[in-house]
Every structure is written in structure tokens, then in C-alpha cells.
C-alpha positions as CSV (number, residue, x, y, z in Angstrom):
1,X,95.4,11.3,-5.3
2,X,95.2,7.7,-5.7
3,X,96.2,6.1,-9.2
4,X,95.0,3.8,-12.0
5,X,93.7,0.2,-11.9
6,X,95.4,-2.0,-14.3
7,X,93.2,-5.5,-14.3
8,X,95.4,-8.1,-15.5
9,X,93.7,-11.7,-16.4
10,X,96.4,-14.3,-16.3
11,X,94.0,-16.8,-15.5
12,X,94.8,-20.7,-17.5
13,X,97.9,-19.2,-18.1
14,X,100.8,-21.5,-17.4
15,X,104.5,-20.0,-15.8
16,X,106.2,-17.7,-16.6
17,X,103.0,-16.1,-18.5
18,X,101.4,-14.6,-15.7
19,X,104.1,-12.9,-14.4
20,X,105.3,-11.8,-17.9
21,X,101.6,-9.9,-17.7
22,X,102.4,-8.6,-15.0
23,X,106.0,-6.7,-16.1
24,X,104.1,-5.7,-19.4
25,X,101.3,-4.1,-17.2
26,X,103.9,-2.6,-14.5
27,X,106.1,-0.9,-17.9
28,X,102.7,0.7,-18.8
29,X,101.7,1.7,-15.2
30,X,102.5,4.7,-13.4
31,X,103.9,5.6,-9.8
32,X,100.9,5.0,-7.7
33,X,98.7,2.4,-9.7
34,X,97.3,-0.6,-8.5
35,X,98.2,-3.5,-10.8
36,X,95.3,-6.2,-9.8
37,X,95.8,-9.9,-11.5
38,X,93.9,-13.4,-11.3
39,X,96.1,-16.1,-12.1
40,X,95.5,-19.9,-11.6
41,X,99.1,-21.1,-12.0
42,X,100.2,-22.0,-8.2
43,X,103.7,-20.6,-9.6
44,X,102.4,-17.5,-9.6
45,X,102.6,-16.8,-5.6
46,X,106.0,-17.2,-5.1
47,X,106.8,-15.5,-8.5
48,X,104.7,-12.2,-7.5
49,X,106.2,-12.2,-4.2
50,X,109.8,-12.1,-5.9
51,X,109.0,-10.2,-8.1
52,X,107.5,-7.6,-6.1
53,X,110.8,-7.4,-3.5
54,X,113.1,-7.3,-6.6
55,X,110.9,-4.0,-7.8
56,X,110.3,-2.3,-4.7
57,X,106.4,-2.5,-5.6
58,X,104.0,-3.1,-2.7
59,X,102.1,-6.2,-2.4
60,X,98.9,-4.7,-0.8
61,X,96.9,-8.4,-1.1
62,X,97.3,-11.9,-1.9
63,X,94.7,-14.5,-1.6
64,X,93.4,-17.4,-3.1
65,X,89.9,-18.6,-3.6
66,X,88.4,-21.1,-5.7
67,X,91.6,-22.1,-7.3
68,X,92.1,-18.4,-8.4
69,X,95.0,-16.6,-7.1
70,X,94.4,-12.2,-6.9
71,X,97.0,-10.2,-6.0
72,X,97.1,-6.8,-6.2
73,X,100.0,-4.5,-6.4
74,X,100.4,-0.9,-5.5
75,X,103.5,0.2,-8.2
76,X,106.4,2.1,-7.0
77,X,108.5,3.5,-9.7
């Protein structure tokens, strides 16, 4: 059974707000939801990525188009 989506729009938010979203959204979440943000701070890539190998979470996609950065994160609690 898969789980929840959790949109998070972090978009003209500057660092460390979009990552900040993202702990307050992954608190909420449950084992198994997909956390899915749009940021447009370029800080945010190398954030998510740490922040996801500090958590255990699973980065299932991050991409970039049109200045806006999605990444979406399968949570592992």
C-alpha cells in the first residue's frame, strides 16, 4: 500500500527555508509517504541530498526545469 503525498511549495524561498519545509513536512509524514517540493533556491540540491543521506529517506527524483528544482522524497522512518 503506497502512502501519502505531501506537496511542499518552497518556491522564492531563500536557504535554509526550503529545507526547513521540508523537516516540518517529513515530522508530519508517515513511513512510506512521498514528500514532493518545488524550490527555486539552487541551495536547495545539495541541501536535499544531505539531508536525505543524514535521514535514511530515499531520494526517488531530482530534476530541474525552468529554474524550478522538484524533488521528491520517499520517507523512511
Amino acid at each position: 500500500m503506497s502512502g501519502n503525498v505531501i506537496k511542499v511549495d518552497a518556491r522564492n524561498m531563500a536557504c535554509p527555508g526550503p529545507i526547513t519545509k521540508v523537516v516540518r513536512a517529513y515530522r508530519k509524514a508517515n513511513n512510506g509517504d512521498i514528500i514532493e517540493v518545488l524550490a527555486t533556491d539552487p541551495g536547495f540540491k545539495p541541501d536535499i541530498e544531505a539531508w536525505v543521506k543524514r535521514t535514511g529517506c530515499e531520494l526517488v527524483e531530482l530534476s530541474e526545469e525552468g529554474g524550478v528544482i522538484k524533488a521528491v522524497i520517499k520517507v523512511v522512518k
